[in-house]
N, CA, C and O atoms as a GROMACS GRO file, in nm:
protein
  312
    1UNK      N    1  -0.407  -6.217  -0.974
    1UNK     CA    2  -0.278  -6.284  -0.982
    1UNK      C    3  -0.215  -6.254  -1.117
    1UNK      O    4  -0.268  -6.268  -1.227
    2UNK      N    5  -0.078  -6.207  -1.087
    2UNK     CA    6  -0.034  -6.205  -1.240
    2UNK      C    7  -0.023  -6.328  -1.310
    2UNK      O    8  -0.040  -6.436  -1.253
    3UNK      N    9   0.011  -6.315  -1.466
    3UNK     CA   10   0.013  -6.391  -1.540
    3UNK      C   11   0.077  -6.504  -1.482
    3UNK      O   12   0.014  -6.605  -1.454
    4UNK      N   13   0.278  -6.486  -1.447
    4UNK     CA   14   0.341  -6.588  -1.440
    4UNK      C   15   0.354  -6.626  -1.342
    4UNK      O   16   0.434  -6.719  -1.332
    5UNK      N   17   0.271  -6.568  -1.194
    5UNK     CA   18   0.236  -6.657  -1.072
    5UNK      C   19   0.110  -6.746  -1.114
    5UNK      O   20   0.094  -6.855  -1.059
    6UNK      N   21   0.021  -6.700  -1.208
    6UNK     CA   22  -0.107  -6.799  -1.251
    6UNK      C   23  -0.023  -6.914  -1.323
    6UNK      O   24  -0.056  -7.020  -1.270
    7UNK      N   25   0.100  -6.941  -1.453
    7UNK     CA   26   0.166  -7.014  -1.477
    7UNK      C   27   0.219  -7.097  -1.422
    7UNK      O   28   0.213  -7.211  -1.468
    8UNK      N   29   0.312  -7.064  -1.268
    8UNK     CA   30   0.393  -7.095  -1.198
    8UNK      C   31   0.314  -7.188  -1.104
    8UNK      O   32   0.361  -7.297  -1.070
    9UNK      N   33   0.156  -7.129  -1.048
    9UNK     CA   34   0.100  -7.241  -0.962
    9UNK      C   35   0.072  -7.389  -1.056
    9UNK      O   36   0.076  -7.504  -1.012
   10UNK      N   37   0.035  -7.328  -1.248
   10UNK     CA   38   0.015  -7.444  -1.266
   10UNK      C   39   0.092  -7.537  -1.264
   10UNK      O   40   0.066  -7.655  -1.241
   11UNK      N   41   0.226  -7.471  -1.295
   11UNK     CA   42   0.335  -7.604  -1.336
   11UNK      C   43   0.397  -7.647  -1.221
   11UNK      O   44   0.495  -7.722  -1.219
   12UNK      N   45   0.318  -7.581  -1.087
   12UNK     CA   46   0.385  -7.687  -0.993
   12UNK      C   47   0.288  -7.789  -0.942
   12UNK      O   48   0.326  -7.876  -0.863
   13UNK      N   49   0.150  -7.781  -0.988
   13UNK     CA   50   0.037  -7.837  -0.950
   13UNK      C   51   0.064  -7.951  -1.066
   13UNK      O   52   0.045  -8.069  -1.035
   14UNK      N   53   0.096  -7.926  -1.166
   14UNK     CA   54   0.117  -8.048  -1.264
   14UNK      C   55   0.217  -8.128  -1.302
   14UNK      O   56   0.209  -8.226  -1.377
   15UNK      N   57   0.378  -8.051  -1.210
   15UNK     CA   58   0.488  -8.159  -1.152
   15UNK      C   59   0.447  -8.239  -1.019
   15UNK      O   60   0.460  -8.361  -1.024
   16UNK      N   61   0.407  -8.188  -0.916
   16UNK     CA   62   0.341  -8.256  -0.854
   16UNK      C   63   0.234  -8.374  -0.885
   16UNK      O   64   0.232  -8.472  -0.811
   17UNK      N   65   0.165  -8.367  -0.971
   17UNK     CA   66   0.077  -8.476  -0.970
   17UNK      C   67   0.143  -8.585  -1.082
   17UNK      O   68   0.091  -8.695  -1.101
   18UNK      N   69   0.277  -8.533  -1.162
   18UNK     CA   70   0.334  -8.644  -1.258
   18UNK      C   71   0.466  -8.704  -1.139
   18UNK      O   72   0.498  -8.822  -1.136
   19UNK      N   73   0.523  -8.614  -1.059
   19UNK     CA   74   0.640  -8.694  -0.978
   19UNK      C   75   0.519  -8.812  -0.865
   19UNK      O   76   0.574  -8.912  -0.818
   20UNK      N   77   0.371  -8.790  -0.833
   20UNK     CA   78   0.308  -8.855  -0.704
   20UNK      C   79   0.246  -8.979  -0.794
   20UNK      O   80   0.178  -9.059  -0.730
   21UNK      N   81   0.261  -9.006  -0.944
   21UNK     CA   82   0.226  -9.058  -1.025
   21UNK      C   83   0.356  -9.153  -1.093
   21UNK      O   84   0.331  -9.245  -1.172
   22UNK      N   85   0.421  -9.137  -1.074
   22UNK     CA   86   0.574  -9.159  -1.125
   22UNK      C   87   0.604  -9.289  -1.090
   22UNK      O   88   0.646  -9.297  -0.975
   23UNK      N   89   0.596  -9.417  -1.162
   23UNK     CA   90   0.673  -9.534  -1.091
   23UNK      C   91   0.778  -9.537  -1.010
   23UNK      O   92   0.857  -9.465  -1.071
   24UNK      N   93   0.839  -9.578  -0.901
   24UNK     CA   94   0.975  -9.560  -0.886
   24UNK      C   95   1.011  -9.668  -0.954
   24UNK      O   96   1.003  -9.671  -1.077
   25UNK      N   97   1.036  -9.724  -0.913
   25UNK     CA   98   1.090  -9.866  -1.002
   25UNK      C   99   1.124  -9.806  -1.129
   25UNK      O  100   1.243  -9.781  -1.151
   26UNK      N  101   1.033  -9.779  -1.218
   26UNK     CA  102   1.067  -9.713  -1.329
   26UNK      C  103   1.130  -9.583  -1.348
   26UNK      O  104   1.189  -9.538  -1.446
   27UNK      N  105   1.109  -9.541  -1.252
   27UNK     CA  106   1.236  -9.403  -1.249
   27UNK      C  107   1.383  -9.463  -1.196
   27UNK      O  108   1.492  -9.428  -1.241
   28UNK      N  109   1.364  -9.542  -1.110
   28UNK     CA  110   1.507  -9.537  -1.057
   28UNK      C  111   1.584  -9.632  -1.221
   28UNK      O  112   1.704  -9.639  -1.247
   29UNK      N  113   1.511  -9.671  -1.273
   29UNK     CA  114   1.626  -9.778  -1.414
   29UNK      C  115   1.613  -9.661  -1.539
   29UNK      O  116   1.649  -9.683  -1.655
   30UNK      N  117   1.544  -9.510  -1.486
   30UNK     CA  118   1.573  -9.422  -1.631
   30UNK      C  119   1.642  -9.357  -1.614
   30UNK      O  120   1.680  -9.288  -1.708
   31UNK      N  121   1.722  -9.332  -1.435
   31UNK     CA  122   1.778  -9.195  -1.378
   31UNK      C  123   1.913  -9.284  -1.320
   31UNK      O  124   1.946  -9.400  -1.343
   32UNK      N  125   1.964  -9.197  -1.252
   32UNK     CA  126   2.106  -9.202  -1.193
   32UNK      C  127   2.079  -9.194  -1.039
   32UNK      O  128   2.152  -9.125  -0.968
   33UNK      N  129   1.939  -9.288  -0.973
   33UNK     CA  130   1.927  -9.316  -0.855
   33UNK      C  131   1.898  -9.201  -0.751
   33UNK      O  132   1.921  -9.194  -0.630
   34UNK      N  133   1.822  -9.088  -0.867
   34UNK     CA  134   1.744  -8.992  -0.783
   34UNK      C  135   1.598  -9.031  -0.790
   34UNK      O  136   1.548  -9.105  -0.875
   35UNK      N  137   1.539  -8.970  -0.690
   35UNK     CA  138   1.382  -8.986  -0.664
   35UNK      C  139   1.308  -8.906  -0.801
   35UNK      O  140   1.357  -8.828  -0.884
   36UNK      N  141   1.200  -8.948  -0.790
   36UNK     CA  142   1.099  -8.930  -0.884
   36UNK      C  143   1.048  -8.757  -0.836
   36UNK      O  144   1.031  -8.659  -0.909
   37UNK      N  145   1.036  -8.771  -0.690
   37UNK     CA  146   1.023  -8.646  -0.646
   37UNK      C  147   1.139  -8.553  -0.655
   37UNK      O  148   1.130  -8.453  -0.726
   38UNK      N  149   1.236  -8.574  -0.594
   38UNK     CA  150   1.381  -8.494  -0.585
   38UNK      C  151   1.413  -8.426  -0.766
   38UNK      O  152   1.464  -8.319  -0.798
   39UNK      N  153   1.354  -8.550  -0.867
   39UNK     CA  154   1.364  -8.521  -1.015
   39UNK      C  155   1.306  -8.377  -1.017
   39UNK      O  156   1.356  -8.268  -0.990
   40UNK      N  157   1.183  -8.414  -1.059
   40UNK     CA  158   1.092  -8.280  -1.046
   40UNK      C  159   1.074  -8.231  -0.982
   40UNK      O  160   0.971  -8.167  -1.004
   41UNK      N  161   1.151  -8.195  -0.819
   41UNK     CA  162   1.155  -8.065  -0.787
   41UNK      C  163   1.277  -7.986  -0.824
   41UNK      O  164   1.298  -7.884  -0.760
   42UNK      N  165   1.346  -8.016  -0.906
   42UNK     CA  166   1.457  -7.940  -0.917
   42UNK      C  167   1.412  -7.904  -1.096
   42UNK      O  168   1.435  -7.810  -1.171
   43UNK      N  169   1.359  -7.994  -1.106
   43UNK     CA  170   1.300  -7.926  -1.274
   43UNK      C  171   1.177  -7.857  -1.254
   43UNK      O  172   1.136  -7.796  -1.353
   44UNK      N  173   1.100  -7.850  -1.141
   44UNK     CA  174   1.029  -7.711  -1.152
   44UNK      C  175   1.118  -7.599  -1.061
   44UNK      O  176   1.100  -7.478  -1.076
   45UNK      N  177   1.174  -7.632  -1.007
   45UNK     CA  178   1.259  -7.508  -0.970
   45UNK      C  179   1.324  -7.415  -1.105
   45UNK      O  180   1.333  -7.295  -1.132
   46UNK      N  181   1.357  -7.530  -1.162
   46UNK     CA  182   1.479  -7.437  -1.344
   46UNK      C  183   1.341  -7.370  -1.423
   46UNK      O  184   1.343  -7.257  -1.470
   47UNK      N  185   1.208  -7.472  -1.429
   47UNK     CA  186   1.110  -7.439  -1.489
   47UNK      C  187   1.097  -7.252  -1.424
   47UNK      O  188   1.119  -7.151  -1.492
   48UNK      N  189   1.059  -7.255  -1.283
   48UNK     CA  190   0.970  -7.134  -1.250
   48UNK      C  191   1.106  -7.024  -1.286
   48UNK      O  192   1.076  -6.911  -1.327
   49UNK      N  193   1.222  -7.052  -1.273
   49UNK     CA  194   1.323  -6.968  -1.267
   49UNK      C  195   1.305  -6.886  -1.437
   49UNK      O  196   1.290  -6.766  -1.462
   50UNK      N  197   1.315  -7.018  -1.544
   50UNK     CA  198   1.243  -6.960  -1.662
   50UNK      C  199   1.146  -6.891  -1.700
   50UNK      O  200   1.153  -6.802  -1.785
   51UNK      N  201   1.036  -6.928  -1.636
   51UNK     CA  202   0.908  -6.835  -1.586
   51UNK      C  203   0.917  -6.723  -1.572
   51UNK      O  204   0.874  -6.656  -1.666
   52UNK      N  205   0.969  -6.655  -1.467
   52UNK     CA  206   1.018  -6.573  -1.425
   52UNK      C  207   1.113  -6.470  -1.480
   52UNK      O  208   1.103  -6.352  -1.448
   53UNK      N  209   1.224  -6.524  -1.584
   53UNK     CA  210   1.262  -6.481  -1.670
   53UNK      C  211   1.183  -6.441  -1.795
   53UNK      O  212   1.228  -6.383  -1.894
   54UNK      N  213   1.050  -6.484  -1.773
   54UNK     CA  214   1.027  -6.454  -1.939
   54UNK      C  215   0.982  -6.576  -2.039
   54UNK      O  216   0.880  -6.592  -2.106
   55UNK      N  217   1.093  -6.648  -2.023
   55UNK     CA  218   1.106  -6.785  -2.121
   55UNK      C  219   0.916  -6.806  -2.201
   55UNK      O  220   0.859  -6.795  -2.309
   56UNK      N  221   0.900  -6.825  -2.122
   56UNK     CA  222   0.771  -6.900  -2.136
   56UNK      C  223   0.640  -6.840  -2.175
   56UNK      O  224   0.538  -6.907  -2.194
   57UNK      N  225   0.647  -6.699  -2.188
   57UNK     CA  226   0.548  -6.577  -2.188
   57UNK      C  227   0.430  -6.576  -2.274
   57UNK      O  228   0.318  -6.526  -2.265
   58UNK      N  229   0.504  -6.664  -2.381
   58UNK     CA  230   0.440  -6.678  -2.456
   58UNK      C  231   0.330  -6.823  -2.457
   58UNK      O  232   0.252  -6.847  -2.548
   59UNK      N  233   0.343  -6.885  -2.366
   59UNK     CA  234   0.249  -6.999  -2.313
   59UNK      C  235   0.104  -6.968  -2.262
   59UNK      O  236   0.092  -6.853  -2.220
   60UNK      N  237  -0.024  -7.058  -2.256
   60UNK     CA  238  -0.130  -6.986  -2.266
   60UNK      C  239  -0.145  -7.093  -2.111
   60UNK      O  240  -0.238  -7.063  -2.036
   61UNK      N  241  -0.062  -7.201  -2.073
   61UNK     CA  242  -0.078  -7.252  -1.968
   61UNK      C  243   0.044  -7.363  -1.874
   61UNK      O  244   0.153  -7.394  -1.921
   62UNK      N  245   0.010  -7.394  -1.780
   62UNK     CA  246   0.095  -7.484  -1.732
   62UNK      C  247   0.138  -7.610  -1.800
   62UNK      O  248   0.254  -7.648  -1.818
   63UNK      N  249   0.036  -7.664  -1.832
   63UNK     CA  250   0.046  -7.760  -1.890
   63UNK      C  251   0.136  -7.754  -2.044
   63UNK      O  252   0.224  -7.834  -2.073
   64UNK      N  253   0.095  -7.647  -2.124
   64UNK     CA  254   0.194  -7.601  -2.213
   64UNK      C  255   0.312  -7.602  -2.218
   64UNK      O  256   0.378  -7.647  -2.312
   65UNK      N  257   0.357  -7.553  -2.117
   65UNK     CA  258   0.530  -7.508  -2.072
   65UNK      C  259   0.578  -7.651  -2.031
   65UNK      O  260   0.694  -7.676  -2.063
   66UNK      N  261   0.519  -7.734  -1.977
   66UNK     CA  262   0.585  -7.859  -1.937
   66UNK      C  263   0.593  -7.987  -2.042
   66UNK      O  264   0.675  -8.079  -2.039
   67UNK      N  265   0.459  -7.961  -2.158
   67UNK     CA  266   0.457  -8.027  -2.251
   67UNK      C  267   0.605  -7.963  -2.345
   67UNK      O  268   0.659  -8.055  -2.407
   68UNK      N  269   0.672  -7.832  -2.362
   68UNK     CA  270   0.754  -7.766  -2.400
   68UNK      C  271   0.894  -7.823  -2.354
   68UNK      O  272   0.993  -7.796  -2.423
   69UNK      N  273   0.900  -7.857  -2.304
   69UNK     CA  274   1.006  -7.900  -2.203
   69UNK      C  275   1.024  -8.067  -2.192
   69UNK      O  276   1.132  -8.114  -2.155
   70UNK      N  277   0.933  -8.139  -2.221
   70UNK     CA  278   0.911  -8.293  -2.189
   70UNK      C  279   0.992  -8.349  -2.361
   70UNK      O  280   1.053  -8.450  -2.395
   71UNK      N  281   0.940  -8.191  -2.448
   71UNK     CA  282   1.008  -8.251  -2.614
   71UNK      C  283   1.168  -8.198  -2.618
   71UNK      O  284   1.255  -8.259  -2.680
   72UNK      N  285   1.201  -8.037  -2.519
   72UNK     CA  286   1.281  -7.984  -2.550
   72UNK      C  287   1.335  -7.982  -2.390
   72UNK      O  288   1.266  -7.917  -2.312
   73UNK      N  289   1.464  -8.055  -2.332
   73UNK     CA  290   1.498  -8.021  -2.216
   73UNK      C  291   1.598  -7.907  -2.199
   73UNK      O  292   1.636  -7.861  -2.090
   74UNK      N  293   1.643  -7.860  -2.339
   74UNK     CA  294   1.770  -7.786  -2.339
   74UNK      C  295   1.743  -7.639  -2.304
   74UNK      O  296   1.829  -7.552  -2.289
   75UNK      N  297   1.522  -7.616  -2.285
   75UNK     CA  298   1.533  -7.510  -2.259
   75UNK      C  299   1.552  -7.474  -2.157
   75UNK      O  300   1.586  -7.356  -2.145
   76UNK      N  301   1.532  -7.591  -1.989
   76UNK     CA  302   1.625  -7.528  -1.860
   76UNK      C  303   1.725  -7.582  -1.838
   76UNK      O  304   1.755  -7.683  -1.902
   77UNK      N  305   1.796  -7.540  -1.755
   77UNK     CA  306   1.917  -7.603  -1.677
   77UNK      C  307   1.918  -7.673  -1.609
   77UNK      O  308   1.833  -7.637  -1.528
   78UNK      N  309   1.966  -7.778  -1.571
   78UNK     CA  310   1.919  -7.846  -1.450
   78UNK      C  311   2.082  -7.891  -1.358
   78UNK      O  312   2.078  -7.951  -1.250
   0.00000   0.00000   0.00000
């Protein structure tokens, strides 16, 4: 497996287990009345798109790139 499909399974294996982990209650009073799930699938969608681009190349794992992102959101789009 290349590198950024080995990246890409992680960071969807580790949005998945933070959106199935996710209060709602507490998401719906931090957000604008989207799901916890609907959240993070559209931020691993911008995530893998970055991936894919490159962005992240320099990451040694999934967990990395999302810890990258949790301090800095300005690096995807959403």
């Amino acid at each position: 497996m290349k590198r950024r499909e080995t990246l890409i399974a992680q960071v969807k294996e580790e949005y998945g287990n933070i959106a199935e982990h996710e209060s709602q209650q507490h998401f719906h009073q931090t957000t604008t009345g989207i799901t916890a799930q609907a959240y993070y699938g559209k931020l691993l969608n911008a995530v893998i798109g970055e991936i894919e681009r490159g962005t992240f190349d320099q990451c040694r794992s999934g967990k990395e790139i999302i810890n990258k992102v949790a301090v800095d959101k300005t690096i995807v789009s959403l």
